[in-house]
N, C-alpha and C positions, 0 to 999 in steps of 0.2 A: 682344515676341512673346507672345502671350496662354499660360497654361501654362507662364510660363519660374518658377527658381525659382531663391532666392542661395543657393549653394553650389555646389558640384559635384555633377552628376546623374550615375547610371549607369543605361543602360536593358539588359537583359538579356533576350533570349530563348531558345529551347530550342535550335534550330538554323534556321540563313538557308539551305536547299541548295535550294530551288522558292519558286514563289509559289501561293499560297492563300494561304485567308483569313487564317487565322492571321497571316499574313505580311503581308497589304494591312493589316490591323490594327496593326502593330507599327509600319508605317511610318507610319502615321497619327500613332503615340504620338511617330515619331519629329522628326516636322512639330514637336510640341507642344514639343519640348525641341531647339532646334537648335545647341546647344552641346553637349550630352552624349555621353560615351561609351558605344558600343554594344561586348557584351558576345554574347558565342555561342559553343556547342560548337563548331562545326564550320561553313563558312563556303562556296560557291559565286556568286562574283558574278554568273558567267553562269547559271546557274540561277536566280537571281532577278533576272533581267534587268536586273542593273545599276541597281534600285530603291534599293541602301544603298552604291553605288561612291563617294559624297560624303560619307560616315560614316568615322570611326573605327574600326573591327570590330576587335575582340579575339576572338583564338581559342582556344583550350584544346589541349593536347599533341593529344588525338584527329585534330587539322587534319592532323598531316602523315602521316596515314592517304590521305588525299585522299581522303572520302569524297565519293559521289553520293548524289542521293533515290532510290536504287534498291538502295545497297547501305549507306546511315548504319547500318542496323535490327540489325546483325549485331554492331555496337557495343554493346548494350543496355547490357551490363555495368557498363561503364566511364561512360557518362555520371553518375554522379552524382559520381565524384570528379573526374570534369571540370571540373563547375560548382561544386563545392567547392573548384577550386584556383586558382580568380580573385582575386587580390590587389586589393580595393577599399580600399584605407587611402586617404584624404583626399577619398573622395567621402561626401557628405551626404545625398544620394538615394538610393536606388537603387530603379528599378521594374521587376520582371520582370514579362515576359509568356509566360506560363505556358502549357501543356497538355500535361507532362512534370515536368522535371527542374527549370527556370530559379529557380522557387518559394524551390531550397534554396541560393542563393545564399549565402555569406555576407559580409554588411557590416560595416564598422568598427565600432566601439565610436564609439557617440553617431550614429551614421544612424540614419536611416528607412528602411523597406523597406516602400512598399506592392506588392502583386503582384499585377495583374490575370489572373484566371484563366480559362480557356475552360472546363476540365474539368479535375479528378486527372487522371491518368496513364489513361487507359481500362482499358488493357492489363490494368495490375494489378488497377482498380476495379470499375468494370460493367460492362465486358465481360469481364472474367475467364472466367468458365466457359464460354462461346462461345468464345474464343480455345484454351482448354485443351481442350474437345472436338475442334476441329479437330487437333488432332495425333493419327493414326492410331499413332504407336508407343510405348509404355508408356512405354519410360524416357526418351523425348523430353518427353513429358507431363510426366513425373513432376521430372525437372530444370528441365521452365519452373514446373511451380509450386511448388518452391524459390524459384527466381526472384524469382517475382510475390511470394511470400511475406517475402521478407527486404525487396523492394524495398516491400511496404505499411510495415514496421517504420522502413523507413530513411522512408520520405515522412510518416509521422503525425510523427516528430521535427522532421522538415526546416519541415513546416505552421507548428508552436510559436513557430517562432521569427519568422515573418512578425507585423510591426507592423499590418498593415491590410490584409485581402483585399476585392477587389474581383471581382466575376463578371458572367460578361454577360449571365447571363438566368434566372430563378427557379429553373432546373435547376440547373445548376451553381452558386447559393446553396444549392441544399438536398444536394446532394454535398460541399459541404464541409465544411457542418454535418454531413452524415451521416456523413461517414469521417473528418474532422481534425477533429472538435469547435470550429469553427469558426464564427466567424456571416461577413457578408460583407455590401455593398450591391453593388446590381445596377446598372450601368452598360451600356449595351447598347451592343455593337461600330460602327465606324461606316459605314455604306454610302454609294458617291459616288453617291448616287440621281443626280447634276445629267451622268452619262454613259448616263443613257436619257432615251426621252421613248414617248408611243405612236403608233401609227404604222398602218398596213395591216394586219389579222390573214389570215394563210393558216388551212391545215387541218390544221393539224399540233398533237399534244401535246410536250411538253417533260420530259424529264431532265437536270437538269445536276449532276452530281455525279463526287465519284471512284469507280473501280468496285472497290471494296472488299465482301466480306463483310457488314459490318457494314454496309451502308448501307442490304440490300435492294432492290437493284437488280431481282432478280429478281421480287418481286412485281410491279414494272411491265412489265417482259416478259410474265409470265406472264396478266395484265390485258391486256393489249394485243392479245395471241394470239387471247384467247378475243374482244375488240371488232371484230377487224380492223380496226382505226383506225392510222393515222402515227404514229407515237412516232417521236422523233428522242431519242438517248442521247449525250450530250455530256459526253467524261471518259474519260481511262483509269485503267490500275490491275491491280491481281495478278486480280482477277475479271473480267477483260473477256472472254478468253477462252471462260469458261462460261456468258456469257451470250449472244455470238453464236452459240455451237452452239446455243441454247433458242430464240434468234428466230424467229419467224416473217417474212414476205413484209416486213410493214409496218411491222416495224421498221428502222430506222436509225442507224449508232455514225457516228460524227464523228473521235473520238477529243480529246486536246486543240484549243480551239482558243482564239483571240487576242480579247482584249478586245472589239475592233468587230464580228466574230463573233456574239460571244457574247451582246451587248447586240443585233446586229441577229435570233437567234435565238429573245430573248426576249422582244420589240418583234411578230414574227409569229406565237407561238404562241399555239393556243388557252385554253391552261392551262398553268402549272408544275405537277407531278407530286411529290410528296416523300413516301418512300418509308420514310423514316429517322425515326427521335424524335432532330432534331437537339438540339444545346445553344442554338443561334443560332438559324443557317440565315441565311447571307445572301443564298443563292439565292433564298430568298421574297421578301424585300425589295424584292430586285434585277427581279423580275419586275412586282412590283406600283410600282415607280416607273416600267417600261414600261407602266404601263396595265394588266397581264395579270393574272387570279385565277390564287390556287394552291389545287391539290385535295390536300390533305395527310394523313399519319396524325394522329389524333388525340392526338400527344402532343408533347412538349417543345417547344424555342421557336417551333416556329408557332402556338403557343397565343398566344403576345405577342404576335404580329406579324400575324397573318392575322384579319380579321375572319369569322366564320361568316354566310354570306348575304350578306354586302357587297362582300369582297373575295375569298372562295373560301368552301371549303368542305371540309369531313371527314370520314376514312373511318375505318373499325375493324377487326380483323382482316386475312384473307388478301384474294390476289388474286382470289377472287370479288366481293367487298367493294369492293375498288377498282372493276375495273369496272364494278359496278351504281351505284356512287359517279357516274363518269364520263358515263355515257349518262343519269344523272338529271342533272347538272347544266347549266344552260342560261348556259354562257358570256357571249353577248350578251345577257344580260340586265344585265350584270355592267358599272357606268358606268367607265371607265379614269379621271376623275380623282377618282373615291373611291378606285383603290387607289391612286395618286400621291401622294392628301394622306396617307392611309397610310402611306407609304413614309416620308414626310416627317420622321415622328417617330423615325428613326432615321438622321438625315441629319450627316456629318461635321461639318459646324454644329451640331449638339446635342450630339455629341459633346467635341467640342473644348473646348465648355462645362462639361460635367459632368464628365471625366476631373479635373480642375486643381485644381475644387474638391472633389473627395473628396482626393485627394495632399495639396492644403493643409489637409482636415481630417484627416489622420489625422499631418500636420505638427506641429499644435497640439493633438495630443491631452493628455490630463491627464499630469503626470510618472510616476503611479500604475500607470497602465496601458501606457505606454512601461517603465516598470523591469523589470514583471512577464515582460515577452515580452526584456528584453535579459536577463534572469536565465536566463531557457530559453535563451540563443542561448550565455550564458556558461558556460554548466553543457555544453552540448552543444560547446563549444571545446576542453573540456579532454578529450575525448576521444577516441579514435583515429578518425580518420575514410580510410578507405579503400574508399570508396564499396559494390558489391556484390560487391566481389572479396575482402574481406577484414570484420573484424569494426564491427559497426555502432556508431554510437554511441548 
C-alpha cells in the first residue's frame, strides 16, 4: 500500500465526534497507513458515520464523558492532558492531524512525529480577540483569557517538540511560523473531486459552510438581501439562528445535508460564495470539480485554489462589496472544465503522493536536527504536565 511505512505507525487526531473536513482528511491519512493505530480524544462512531468503525480507535479518559459535537467544547480544559496521556511506547511513527490539541502528542524516545496541521488552535490564536469580545460578561471574559493565555504557553511548548510540520496551505505555514517559530511544507488536503462532475446549472447561488460566527455567514445574507437573488445556505451551527431572523424572501437554509446532496447542490449552482479567509476551503474545490466558479473574499486558501478570471472571482470588504462582486460577475462565461482541471490539482491522487513522501523525508532527516527537537521533547518530559488544569510544563 503506497504510504505504508516499517515500524509501527500511530495516527492521532483531535477528536472523531462528526464528519467535516477535518475529519474526510484524516480518513484519507488513514487509507495511507492501513495497519496503523488511530489515536483520539473522544470518539462517536455514529457521528462519523461509521467512516473509522474498521480502525482501532483509542480514546483518552474524557470518552466516558460521552461527549457529542454539540457538547465536546465544555471539555476545553482537560484536552491537553488527554492527548498527553496516550501511551505510544513501541510505535515508530506517529502522525497527528492537527487543528487543536493532537500536535502535543507525546512519542517514545527514537520516533518520529510529523504533524499535519490545518491551523494552531484558532481559539487561542487568530481568533482570539473575536472569540473574547463575544462574551458579553467581564469575568466570563476575563477567565477565557486566562484560558487562551496559559493554553498559548502550553501549545508553543507542545509545537517544540514536533519533528516535522506539515500544513495545508500558505496560511497555516505562516501561522506556525508566526506563533510556534516553526517553518512547515505545504501539502494541500485531499479532495474526492472524482464524486462531481458538471451538470445543468439552475438560478441559484451557493453557501456551504458551518454556521459559525467566524465564518461570516452574514455577509452573504446581508448581499443577497440587498440582490434579491437565491441564495441557498447549506450548514448548521450556533449562528443559524441569527441568520434566519436576517433573511430575506430569497434566501434559503437546508440545514445539514448528505453527500449526493450536496454535490448535486454544487453541480446546479450559479457560484460558490465564500465568505470566510478559509486555511483550505474545500468547499471551493469541491465546487470547481463540479464545473462551478467561486466568488470569494480575497484571502486565505482561495488564494491557492481559485483562479481570478478563470475559475471565479474576488471580493474585498463588506456586504456591499460582495454584492457589487456578484452582479458584475458573468458566470457563463466561466468554461466548467477549467475549473475541473483546477480542481484536479488537489485531487486525493496528488495527495496520496505527496503526504508519504514528506513522512519519509522528515524519516531521514539528519540525526542533528532529529536530536535537537528529542532534547525539547526530553526536557519537556521531565516535567509536570497536567495539561490546563494545573501547572504547565
Amino acid at each position: 500500500m503506497e504510504g505504508a511505512a516499517s515500524g509501527r505507525v500511530a495516527l492521532v487526531h483531535d477528536f472523531l465526534l462528526d464528519l467535516r473536513g477535518a475529519e474526510r482528511v484524516f480518513r484519507a491519512i488513514c487509507d495511507l497507513y492501513p495497519e496503523a493505530d488511530v489515536f483520539t480524544a473522544v470518539y462517536d462512531e455514529a457521528g462519523t458515520e461509521g467512516r473509522f468503525a474498521d480502525r482501532n480507535v483509542h480514546t483518552s479518559f474524557l470518552q466516558k464523558t460521552r461527549p457529542s459535537s454539540r457538547t465536546f467544547r465544555a471539555l476545553l480544559p482537560f484536552y491537553p492532558a488527554a492527548i498527553e496521556s496516550f501511551d505510544l511506547t513501541g510505535y515508530d511513527l506517529v502522525l497527528s492531524s492537527s487543528s487543536a490539541w493532537a500536535h502535543a502528542v507525546l512519542p517514545a524516545e527514537g520516533a518520529v512525529h510529523v504533524s499535519y496541521c490545518y491551523n494552531p488552535f484558532r481559539y487561542a490564536w487568530n481568533d482570539r480577540d473575536r472569540t473574547l469580545a463575544s462574551r458579553r460578561e467581564p469575568i466570563s471574559r476575563a477567565i477565557l483569557a486566562g484560558l487562551f493565555r496559559r493554553w498559548r504557553q502550553w501549545d508553543w511548548i507542545a509545537a517544540q517538540r514536533v519533528d516535522r510540520y506539515l500544513a495545508i496551505s500558505r496560511t497555516t505555514k505562516a501561522r506556525i511560523g508566526s506563533y510556534f517559530g516553526r517553518d512547515a511544507t505545504v501539502v494541500h488536503p485531499p479532495v474526492q473531486t472524482t464524486r462531481f462532475e458538471p451538470g445543468p446549472v439552475r438560478d441559484y447561488y451557493l453557501v456551504l459552510s458551518e454556521l459559525m460566527p467566524h465564518k461570516h455567514i452574514e455577509d452573504a445574507v446581508r448581499a443577497f438581501n440587498r440582490l434579491r437573488k437565491p441564495l441557498v445556505v447549506v450548514g448548521d451551527g450556533p449562528d443559524g439562528r441569527h441568520l434566519r431572523r436576517l433573511a430575506g424572501p430569497t434566501i434559503t437554509f437546508t440545514g445539514r445535508v448528505g453527500d449526493p446532496q450536496a454535490a448535486r447542490l454544487l453541480q446546479g449552482c450559479r457560484a460558490l460564495v465564500v465568505t470566510a479567509a478559509e486555511e483550505f476551503g474545500i468547499a471551493a474545490v469541491e465546487a470547481q470539480a463540479a464545473g462551478r466558479p467561486v466568488i470569494s473574499v480575497r484571502r486565505g486558501g482561495a488564494l491557492e485554489t481559485v483562479e481570478e478570471g478563470v475559475t471565479g472571482a474576488f471580493w474585498e470588504g463588506g456586504p456591499e462589496d460582495l454584492a457589487a462582486t456578484v452582479a458584475a460577475f458573468d458566470d457563463g462565461a466561466v468554461d466548467p472544465q477549467e475549473c475541473v482541471a483546477n480542481a484536479e490539482r488537489f485531487s486525493e491522487a496528488v495527495f496520496a503522493r505527496a503526504l508519504p513522501r514528506e513522512v519519509a523525508a522528515a524519516r531521514s532527516g539528519t540525526r542533528e536536527q532529529r536530536e535537537a527537537v528529542r532534547s525539547a521533547r526530553r526536557e519537556h518530559q521531565r516535567t509536570p504536565r497536567r495539561g490546563l488544569t494545573g501547572p504547565l510544563g
